[in-house]
BATORNU-953356 format. One line per field, with one value per residue (C-alpha): z, x, y; residue number from 1. Coordinates in steps of 0.02 Angstrom, whole numbers. Layout:
N
pz	c(Z,...) $
px	c(X,...) $
py	c(Y,...) $
k	c(NUM,...) $
// end
This chain:
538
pz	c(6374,6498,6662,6727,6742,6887,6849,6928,7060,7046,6940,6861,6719,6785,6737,6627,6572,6556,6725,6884,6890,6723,6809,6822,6669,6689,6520,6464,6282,6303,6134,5989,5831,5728,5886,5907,5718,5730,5885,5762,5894,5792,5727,5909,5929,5763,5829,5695,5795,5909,5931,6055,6132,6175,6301,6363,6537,6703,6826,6921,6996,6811,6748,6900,6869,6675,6709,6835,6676,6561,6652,6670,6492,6485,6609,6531,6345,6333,6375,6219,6119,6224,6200,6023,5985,6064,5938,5774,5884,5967,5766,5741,5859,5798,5626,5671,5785,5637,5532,5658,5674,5489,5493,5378,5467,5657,5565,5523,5718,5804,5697,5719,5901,5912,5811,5922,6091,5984,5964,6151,6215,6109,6162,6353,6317,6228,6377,6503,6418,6366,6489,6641,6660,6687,6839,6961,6870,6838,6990,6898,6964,6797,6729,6916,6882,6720,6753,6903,6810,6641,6788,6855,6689,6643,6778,6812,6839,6709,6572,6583,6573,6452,6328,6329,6285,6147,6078,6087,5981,5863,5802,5786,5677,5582,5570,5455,5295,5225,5278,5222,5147,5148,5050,5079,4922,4871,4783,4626,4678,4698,4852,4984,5097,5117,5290,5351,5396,5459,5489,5439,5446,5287,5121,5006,4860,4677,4592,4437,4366,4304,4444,4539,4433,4458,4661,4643,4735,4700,4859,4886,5058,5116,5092,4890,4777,4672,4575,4568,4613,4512,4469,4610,4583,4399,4280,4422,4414,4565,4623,4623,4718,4832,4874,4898,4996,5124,5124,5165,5288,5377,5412,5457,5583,5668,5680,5779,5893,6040,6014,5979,6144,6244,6188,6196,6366,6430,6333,6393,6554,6508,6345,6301,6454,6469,6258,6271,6430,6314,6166,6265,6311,6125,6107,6246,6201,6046,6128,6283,6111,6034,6185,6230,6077,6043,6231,6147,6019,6103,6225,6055,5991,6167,6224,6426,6492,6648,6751,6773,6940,6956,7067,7070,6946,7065,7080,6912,6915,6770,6784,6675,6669,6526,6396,6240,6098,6034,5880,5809,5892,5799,5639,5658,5756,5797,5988,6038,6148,6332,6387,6558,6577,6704,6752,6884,6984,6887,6720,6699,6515,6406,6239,6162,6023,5958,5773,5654,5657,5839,5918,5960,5880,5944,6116,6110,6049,6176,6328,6217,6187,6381,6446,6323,6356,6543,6525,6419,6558,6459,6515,6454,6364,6497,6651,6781,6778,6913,6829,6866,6709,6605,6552,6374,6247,6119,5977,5854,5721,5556,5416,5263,5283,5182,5257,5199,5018,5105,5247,5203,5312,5430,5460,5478,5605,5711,5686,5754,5898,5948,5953,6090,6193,6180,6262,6359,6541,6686,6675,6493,6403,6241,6128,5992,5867,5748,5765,5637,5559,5405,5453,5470,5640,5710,5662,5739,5887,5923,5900,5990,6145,6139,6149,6293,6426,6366,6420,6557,6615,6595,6707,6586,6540,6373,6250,6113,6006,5898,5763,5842,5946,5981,6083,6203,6258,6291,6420,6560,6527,6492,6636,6727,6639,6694,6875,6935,6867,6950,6792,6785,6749,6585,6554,6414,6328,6217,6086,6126,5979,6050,5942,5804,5807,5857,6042,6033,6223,6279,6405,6523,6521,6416,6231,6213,6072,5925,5795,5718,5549,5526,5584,5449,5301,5325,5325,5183,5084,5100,5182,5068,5074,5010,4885,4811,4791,4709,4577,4567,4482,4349) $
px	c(5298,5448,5341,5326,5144,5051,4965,4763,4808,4644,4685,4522,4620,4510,4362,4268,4055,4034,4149,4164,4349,4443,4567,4479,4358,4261,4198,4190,4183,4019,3931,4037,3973,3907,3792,3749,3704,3590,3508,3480,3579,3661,3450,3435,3607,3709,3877,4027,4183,4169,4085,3928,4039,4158,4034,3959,3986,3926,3986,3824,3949,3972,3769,3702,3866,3784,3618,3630,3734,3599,3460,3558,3552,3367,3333,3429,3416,3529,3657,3661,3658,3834,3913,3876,3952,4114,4151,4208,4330,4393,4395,4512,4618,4652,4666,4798,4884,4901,4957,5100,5164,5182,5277,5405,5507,5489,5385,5258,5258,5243,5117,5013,5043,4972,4827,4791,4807,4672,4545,4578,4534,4389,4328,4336,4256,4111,4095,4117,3953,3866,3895,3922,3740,3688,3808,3673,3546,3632,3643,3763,3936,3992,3916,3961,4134,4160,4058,4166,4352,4295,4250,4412,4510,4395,4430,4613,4734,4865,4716,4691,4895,4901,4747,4849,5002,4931,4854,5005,5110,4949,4961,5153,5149,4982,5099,5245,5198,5401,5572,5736,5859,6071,6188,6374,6493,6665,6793,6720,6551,6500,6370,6448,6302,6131,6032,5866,5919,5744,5581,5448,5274,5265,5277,5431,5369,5415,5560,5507,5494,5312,5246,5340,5257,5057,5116,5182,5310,5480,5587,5704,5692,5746,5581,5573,5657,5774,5784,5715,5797,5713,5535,5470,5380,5367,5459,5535,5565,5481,5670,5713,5553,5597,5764,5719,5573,5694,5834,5697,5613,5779,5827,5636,5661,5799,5724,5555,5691,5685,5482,5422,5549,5473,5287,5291,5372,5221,5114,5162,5070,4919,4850,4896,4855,4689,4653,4698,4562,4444,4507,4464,4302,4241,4198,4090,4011,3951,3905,3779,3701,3663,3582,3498,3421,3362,3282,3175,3121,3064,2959,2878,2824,2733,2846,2865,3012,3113,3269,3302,3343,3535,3561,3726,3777,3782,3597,3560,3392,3287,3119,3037,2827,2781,2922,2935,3050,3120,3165,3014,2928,3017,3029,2820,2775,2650,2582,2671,2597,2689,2746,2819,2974,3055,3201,3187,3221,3091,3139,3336,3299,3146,3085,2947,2821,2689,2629,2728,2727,2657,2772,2915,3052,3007,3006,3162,3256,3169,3265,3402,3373,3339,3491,3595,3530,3521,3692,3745,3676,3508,3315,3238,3071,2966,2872,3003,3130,3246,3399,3566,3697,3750,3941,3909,3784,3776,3670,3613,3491,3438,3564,3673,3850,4006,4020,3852,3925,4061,3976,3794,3670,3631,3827,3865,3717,3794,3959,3914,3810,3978,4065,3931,3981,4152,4119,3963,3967,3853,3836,3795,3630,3618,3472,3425,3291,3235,3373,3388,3281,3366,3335,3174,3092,3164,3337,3311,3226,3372,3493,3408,3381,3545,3595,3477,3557,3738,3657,3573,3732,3801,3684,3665,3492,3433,3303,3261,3127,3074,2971,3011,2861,2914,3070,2933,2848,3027,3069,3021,3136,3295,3262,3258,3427,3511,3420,3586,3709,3682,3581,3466,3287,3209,3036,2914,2830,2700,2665,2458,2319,2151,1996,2093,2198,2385,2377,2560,2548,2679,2599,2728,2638,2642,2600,2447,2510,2439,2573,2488,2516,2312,2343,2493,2411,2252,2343,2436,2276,2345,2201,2112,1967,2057,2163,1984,1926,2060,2056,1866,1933,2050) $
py	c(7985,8015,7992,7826,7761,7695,7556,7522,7397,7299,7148,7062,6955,6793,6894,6777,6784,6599,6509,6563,6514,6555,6434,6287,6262,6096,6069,5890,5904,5839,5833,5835,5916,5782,5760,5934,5939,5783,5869,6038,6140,6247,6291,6373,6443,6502,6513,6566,6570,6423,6229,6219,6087,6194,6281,6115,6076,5959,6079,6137,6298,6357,6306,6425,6561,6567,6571,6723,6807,6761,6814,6989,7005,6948,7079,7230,7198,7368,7238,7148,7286,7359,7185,7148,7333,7272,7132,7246,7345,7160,7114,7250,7217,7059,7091,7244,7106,6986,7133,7167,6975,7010,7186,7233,7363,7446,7584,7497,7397,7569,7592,7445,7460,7646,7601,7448,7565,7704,7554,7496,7677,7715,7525,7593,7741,7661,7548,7690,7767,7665,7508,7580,7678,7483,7450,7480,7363,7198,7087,6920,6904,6891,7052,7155,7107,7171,7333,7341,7320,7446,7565,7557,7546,7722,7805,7770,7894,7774,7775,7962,7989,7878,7923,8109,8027,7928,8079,8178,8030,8001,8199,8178,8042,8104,8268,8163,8264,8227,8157,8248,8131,8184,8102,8112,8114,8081,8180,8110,8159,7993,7932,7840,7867,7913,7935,8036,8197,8263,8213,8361,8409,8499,8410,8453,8570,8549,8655,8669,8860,8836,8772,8921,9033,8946,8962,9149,9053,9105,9075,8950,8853,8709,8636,8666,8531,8590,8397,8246,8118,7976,7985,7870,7718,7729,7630,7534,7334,7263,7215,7385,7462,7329,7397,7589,7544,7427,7568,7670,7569,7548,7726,7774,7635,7702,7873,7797,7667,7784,7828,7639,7582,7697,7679,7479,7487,7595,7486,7332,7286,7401,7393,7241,7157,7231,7188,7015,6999,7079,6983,6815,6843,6891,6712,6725,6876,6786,6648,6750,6876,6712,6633,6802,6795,6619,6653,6810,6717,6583,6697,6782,6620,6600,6451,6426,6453,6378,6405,6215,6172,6090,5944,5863,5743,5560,5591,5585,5646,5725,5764,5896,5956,6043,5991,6056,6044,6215,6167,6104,6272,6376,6284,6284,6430,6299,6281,6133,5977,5973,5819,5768,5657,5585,5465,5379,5217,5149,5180,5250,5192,5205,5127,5234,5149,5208,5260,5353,5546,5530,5625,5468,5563,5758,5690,5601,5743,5873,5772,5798,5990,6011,5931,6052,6206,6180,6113,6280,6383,6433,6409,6253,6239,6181,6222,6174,6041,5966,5885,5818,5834,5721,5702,5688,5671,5521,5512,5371,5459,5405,5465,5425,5388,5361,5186,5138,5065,4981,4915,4908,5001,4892,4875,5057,5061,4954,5024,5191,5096,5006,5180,5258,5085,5131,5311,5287,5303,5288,5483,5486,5510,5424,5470,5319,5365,5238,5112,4984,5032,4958,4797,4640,4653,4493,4529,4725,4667,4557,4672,4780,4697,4673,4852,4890,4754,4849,5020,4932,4896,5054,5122,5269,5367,5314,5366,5240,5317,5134,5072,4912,4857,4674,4763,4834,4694,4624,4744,4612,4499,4623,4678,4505,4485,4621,4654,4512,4606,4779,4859,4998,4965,5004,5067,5072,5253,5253,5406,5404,5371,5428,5368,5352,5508,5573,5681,5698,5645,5543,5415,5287,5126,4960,4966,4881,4757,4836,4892,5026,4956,4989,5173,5190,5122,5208,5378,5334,5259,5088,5006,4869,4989,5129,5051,4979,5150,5211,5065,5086,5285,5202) $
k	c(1,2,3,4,5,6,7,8,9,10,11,12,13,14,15,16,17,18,19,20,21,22,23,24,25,26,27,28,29,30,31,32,33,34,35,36,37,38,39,40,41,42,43,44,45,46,47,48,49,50,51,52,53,54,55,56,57,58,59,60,61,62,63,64,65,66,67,68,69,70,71,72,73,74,75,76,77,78,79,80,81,82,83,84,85,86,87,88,89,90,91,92,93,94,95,96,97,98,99,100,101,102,103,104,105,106,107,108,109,110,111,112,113,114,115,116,117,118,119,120,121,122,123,124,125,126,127,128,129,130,131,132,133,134,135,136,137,138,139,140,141,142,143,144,145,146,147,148,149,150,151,152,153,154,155,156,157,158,159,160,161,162,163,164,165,166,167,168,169,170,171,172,173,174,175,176,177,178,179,180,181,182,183,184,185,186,187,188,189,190,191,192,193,194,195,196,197,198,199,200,201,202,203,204,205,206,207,208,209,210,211,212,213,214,215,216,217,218,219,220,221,222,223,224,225,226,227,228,229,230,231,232,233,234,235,236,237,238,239,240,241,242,243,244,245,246,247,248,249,250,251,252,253,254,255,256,257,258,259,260,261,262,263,264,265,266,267,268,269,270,271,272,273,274,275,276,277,278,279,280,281,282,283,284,285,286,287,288,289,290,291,292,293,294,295,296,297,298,299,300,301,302,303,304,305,306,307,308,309,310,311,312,313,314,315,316,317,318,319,320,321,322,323,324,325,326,327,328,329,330,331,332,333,334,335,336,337,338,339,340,341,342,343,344,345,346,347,348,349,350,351,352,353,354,355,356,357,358,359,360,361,362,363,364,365,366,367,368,369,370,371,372,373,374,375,376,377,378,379,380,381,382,383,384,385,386,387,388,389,390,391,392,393,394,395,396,397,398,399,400,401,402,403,404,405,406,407,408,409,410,411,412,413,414,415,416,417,418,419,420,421,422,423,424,425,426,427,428,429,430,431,432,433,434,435,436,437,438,439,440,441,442,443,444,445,446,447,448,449,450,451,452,453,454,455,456,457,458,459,460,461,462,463,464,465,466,467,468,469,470,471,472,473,474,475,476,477,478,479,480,481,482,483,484,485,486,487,488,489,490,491,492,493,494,495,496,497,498,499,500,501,502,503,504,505,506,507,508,509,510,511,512,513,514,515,516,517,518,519,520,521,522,523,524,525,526,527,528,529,530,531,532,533,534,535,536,537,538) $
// end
């Protein structure tokens, strides 16, 4: 490899799938995982080398830059298939990488570093076939750029040079069948040194007169061993194999010094400039497959999908027709009930009563589900929505905790309540469900009401899915409190009973005043009426 290279002067190393400007990511850490698990996101999108957080973001640049990319790989579902075939030869390289850091000798390096260039060409020509047929077809800056640099990388003059070159030192090293040792003695016939003499590609043959014979090989060459030095490998002490193999190891370095110089050098600003940009966006390969996916099987199970429309964050606005929660539709397969939800002037906060299993807690977590995917760049279960995002996502969710023997569980509620006060802000959205729960009505409705003024305050958007009716028919008056001291107005939801039964309908209005404690003990056969049946039986 004597000839100097040109490199392709097009330089696409801010080429990324998920942000417009590799140089100026604007993710907010958003949703931590403990929220993302109470939300079920990992149930929609199953990632194994990164965090959902880590893709969460309030930028509406980056939300539209993703959903163009997305909607690519909706469009061409080839494109999936291409990507996803990427990620074992991106595993490779990584694993030869970490092999390398680890090297004994220079042998071993150049060898590590020719295998990594092998995988790096076959990678291009994969994508050269089997990518490129889809340049004309996918209309996503994200996607037109990197059809646009693995065109260039295929078709360069340097990658043509240097995919002759490789092969060229591939077959010469493949070709190392034997290395010639010499040892220089004294007068005494004693070894005062040993070096490679040759490197060959034939292996040495054995000396021995039977073996001769079997061969009707009887000529002596420089290839045929007259003795063995030491039977190799057996009978050794680790120590000892040790030794001979860094001796070894040494004087095979020397002889590829000049070779591995030389191939690193041409190397250097090519292959492994062009593997780490592929290297980088494996994580967001992953990411888009798993996205793509969760979007097809969404559209099998028959749920309606939307592009959700991205305002900018001051506005906070959120208003969705048609939500759904994903979640529960694909744990169900079920035809879910549509529900539409807005925030608004009106209402920045909502309290939602109504009877158990009537739909309180599916709603709360579908705002939650629709504000993350739009905010990971995916469509949102619903018909449309308009929405402005949010700079994190807090949760407060029914669950056991460690703290819960120390503390008690009312205590370790309001622990974990105090913690979303100490990150909330006015762009947050904080999702309670079944709040103190653990608690008598009074006390829970106190603390409660409580919590509502702080969010009031806030000025965040709020969901507090509650068991709680007393808190509803306070609303008034926390609002009256807080109206002086510039906070946000909170409204009242109630999960529907019509003639008797669940509609799963979400309906904005003021619960009626019945607690549903009729509703509950009928279903459960806890009526006076039913329990007298069932002791008429005994």
């Amino acid at each position: 490899m004597n000839q100097e290279l040109k490199r392709p002067e097009a330089d696409f190393s801010d080429i990324s799938l998920l942000y417009p400007d590799i140089n100026n990511i604007l993710a907010t850490n958003g949703i931590s995982e403990y929220d993302a698990g109470r939300l079920e996101l990992y149930e929609l999108i199953d990632l194994r080398s990164s965090d959902i957080g880590d893709y969460f973001t309030n930028d509406p640049e980056t939300i539209r830059y993703r959903q163009a990319t997305l909607k690519d790989m909706t469009d061409v579902p080839e494109l999936c298939r291409v990507l996803n075939r990427m990620l074992p030869f991106l595993n490779d390289i990584i694993e030869l990488r970490s092999l390398s850091e680890d090297a004994d000798s220079a042998g071993d390096s150049y060898l590590y570093s020719i295998t990594e260039a092998e995988i790096y060409n076959s990678l291009i020509e994969l994508l050269r076939e089997e990518l490129l047929p889809f340049k004309e077809k996918v209309a996503s800056p994200a996607m037109t750029a990197l059809c646009e640099r693995i065109s260039i990388l295929a078709e360069s003059e340097y990658y043509k040079t240097l995919s002759e070159k490789l092969s060229e030192l591939s077959q010469r090293v493949r070709d190392i069948k034997s290395v010639t040792m010499g040892v220089n003695l004294d007068s005494r016939l004693q070894p005062v040194s040993a070096g490679v003499v040759s490197v060959n590609s034939d292996s040495f043959r054995g000396g021995d007169f039977f073996e001769r014979v079997m061969r009707l090989d009887f000529k002596k060459d420089e290839m045929t061993c007259i003795a063995d030095l030491i039977p190799y490998n057996k009978n050794q002490s680790e120590n000892r194999k040790a030794a001979m193999a860094n001796a070894f190891n040494a004087a095979i370095s020397d002889v590829f010094k000049s070779s591995l110089k030389e191939w690193k050098r041409a190397c250097k600003y090519y292959v492994l400039e062009n593997t780490d940009f592929l290297l980088r966006i494996a994580p967001e390969i992953e990411f888009l497959s798993k996205s793509a996916l969760l979007i097809n099987k969404l559209k099998e199970i028959g749920c309606v999908l939307c592009i959700p429309e991205i305002r900018n964050t001051e506005e906070k606005v959120f208003s969705a027709k048609g939500l759904c929660n994903p979640v529960i539709a694909l744990k169900t397969g079920a035809d879910m009930v549509p529900n539409d939800f807005t925030f608004d002037e009106n209402g920045m906060i909502y309290v939602i009563t109504g009877p158990n299993r009537g739909g309180k807690s599916v709603i709360t977590c579908a705002v939650g589900h629709a504000f993350a995917m739009a905010q990971l760049g995916l469509p949102v279960c619903a018909e449309n929505l308009t929405i402005s995002p949010c700079d994190k996502i807090l949760t407060h969710f029914p669950g056991d905790s460690a703290d819960t023997v120390d503390k008690g569980r009312l205590g370790e509620e309001c622990a974990r309540l105090s913690d979303i006060f100490d990150a909330v802000t006015e762009q947050s959205l904080v999702l309670l469900d079944e709040s103190l729960s653990s608690t008598g009505s009074f006390e829970g409705s106190y603390i409660a009401s409580e919590i509502l003024a702080g969010f009031s305050l806030a000025g965040c958007r709020a969901v507090f899915s509650t068991h709680l009716h007393d808190l509803a028919a306070s609303i008034s008056s926390i609002n009256a409190r807080c109206a002086s001291i510039g906070g946000v107005k909170i409204d009242s939801l109630v999960a529907e009973v019509k003639e008797g039964s669940r509609s799963f309908k979400i309906l904005r209005k003021t619960p009626d005043g019945k607690s549903y404690a009729s509703d509950i003990a009928e279903k459960y056969g806890l009526s006076f009426d039913k329990i007298t049946e069932k002791l008429s039986k005994n």
